[in-house]
C-alpha positions in Angstrom: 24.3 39.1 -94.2 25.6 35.7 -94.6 22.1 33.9 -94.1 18.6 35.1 -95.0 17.4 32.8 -92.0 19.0 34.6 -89.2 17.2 36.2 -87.1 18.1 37.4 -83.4 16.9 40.3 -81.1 19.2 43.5 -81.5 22.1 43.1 -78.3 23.3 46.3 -77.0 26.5 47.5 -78.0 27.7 47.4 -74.8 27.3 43.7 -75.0 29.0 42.6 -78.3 32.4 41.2 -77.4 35.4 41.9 -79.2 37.4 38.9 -80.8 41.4 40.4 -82.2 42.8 38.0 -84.6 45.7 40.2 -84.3 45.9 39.0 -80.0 45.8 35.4 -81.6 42.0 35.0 -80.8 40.1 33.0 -82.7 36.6 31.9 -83.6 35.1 29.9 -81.0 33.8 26.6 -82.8 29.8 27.1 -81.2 29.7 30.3 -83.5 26.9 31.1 -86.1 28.5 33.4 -88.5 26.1 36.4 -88.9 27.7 39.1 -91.6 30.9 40.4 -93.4 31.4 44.1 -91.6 33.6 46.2 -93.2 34.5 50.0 -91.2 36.6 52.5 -93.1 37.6 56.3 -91.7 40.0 58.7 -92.1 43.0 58.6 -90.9 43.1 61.6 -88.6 39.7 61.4 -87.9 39.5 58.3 -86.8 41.1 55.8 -84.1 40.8 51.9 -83.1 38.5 52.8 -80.4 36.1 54.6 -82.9 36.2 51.3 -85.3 35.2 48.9 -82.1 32.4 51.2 -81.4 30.9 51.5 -84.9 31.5 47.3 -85.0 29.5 46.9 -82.3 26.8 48.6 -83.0 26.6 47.5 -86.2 27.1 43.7 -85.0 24.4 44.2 -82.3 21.8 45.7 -84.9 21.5 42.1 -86.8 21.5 40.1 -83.8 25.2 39.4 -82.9 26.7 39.1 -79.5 30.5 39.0 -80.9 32.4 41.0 -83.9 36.1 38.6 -84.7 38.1 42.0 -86.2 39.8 40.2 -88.8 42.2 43.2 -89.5 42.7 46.9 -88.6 45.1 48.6 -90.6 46.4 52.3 -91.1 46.7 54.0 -94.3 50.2 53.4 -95.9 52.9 56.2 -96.1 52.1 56.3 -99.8 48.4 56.6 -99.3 49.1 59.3 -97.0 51.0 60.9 -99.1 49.0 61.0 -102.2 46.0 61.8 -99.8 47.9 64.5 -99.1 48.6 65.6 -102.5 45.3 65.6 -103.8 43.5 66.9 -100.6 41.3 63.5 -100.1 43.1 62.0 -97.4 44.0 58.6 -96.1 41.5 56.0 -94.8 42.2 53.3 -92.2 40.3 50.1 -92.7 39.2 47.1 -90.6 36.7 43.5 -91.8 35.5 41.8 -89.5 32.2 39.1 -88.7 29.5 39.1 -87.0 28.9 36.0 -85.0 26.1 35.0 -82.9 28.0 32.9 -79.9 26.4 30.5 -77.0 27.0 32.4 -73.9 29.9 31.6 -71.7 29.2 29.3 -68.7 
């Protein structure tokens, strides 16, 4: 959490919009910023749709009605490969914020 004094009614995941700084969105300037999220899963376990999910949920919990995904990356080729090696696998990662947003007229 970024501030102690926040304090909003949970949103439904369903309801948390998705900002991609990777599309070239960017924070809209109304914003309260809410919390650092950070989502990490395996590799082949895991996919970008399974990371938006999990964000949401997690954004909507504290009060958020937007997650900005500041990154999403996949494991490297040499990440992979010493996952491989020693049998623990590769992780993809993503950070992102929370932000509490005005609606949208």
């Amino acid at each position: 959490m970024l501030s102690q004094d926040f304090i909003a009614t949970p949103v439904p995941p369903e309801q948390v919009n998705v900002l991609m700084a990777s599309l070239g969105d960017s924070i809209p300037p109304n914003c309260v910023r809410v919390a650092i999220m950070h989502a990490s899963g395996a590799q082949d376990a895991t996919d970008e749709g399974d990371f938006l999910t999990k964000l949401r949920e997690e954004a909507g919990e504290v009060g958020a009605n937007t997650v900005f995904v500041q990154n999403m990356e996949d494991a490297g080729t040499a990440e992979r490969i010493v996952g491989g090696l020693l049998g623990t696998g590769a992780d993809r990662d993503s950070e992102s914020l929370a932000l509490r947003c005005p609606p949208t007229p």
